[in-house]
Kinemage of the C-alpha trace (Angstrom):
@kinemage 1
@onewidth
@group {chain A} dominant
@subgroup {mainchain}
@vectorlist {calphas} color= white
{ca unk a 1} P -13.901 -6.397 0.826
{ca unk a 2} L -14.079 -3.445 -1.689
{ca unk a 3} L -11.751 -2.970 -4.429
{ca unk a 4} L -11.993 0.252 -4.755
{ca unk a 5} L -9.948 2.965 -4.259
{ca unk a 6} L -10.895 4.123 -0.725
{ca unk a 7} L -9.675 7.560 1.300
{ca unk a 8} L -6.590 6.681 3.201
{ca unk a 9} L -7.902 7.770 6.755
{ca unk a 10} L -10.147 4.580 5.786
{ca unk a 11} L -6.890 2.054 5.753
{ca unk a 12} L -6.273 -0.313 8.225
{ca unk a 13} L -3.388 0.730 10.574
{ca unk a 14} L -2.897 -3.307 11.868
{ca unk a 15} L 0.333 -3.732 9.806
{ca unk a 16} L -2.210 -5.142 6.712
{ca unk a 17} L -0.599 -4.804 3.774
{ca unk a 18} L -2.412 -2.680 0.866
{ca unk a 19} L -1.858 -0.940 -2.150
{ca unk a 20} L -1.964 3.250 -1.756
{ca unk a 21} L -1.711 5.942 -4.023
{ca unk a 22} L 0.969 8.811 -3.194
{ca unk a 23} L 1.488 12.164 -5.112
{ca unk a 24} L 4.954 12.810 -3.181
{ca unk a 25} L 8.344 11.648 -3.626
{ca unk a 26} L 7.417 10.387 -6.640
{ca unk a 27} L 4.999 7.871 -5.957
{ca unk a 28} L 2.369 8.183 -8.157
{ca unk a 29} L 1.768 4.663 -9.347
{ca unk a 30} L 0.670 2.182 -6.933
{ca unk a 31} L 2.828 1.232 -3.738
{ca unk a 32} L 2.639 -1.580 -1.446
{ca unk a 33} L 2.484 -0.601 2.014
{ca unk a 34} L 1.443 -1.197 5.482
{ca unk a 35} L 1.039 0.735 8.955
{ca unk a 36} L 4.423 0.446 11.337
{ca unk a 37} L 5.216 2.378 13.766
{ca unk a 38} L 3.144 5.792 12.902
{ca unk a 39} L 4.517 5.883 9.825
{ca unk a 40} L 3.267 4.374 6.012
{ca unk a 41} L 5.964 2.207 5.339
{ca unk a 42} L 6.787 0.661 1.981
{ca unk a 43} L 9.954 -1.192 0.283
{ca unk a 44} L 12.536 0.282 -2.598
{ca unk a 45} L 12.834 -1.890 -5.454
{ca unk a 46} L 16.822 -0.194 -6.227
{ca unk a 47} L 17.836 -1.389 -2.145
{ca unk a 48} L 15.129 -2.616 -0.293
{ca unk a 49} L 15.086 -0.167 2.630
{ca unk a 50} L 12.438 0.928 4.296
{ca unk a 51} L 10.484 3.628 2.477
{ca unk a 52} L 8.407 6.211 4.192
{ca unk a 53} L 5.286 7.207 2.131
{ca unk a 54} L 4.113 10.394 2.958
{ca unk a 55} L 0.564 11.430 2.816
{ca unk a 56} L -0.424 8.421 0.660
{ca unk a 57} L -4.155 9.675 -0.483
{ca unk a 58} L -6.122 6.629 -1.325
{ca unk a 59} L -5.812 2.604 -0.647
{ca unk a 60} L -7.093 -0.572 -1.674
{ca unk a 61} L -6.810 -3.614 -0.008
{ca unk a 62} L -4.364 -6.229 -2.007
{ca unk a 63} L -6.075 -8.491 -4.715
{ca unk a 64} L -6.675 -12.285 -4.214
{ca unk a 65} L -4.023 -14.207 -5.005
{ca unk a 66} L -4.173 -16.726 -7.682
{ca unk a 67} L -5.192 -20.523 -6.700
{ca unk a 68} L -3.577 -23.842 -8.844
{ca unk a 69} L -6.913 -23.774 -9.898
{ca unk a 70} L -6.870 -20.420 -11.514
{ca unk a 71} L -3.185 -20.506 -12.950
């Protein structure tokens, strides 16, 4: 998989998690997020609610994690 920043109508919409670029509410560094319900849907750090993202512009699908053999 690419990973590269990619135009958002090019995101999955399965509930995958990736990483998306925003310029609104103040989301201009990286955000994870994922597809729910119609909406891109993220986490606060502060409460942990659900976060809407509006209008994220670009994505990236999430890095691969570290193995024991790599750490």
């Amino acid at each position: 998989m690419t990973q590269t920043w990619q135009p958002i109508e090019t995101a999955p919409k399965d509930g995958t998690r990736i990483v998306a670029l925003s310029n609104k509410k103040g989301l201009g560094l990286p955000s994870f997020i994922h597809w729910d319900d119609g909406a891109w849907c993220g986490m606060t750090y502060e409460d942990e609610k659900r976060l809407v993202i509006y209008d994220p512009t670009h994505w990236m699908p999430l890095p691969t994690p570290p193995t024991e053999e790599t750490t």
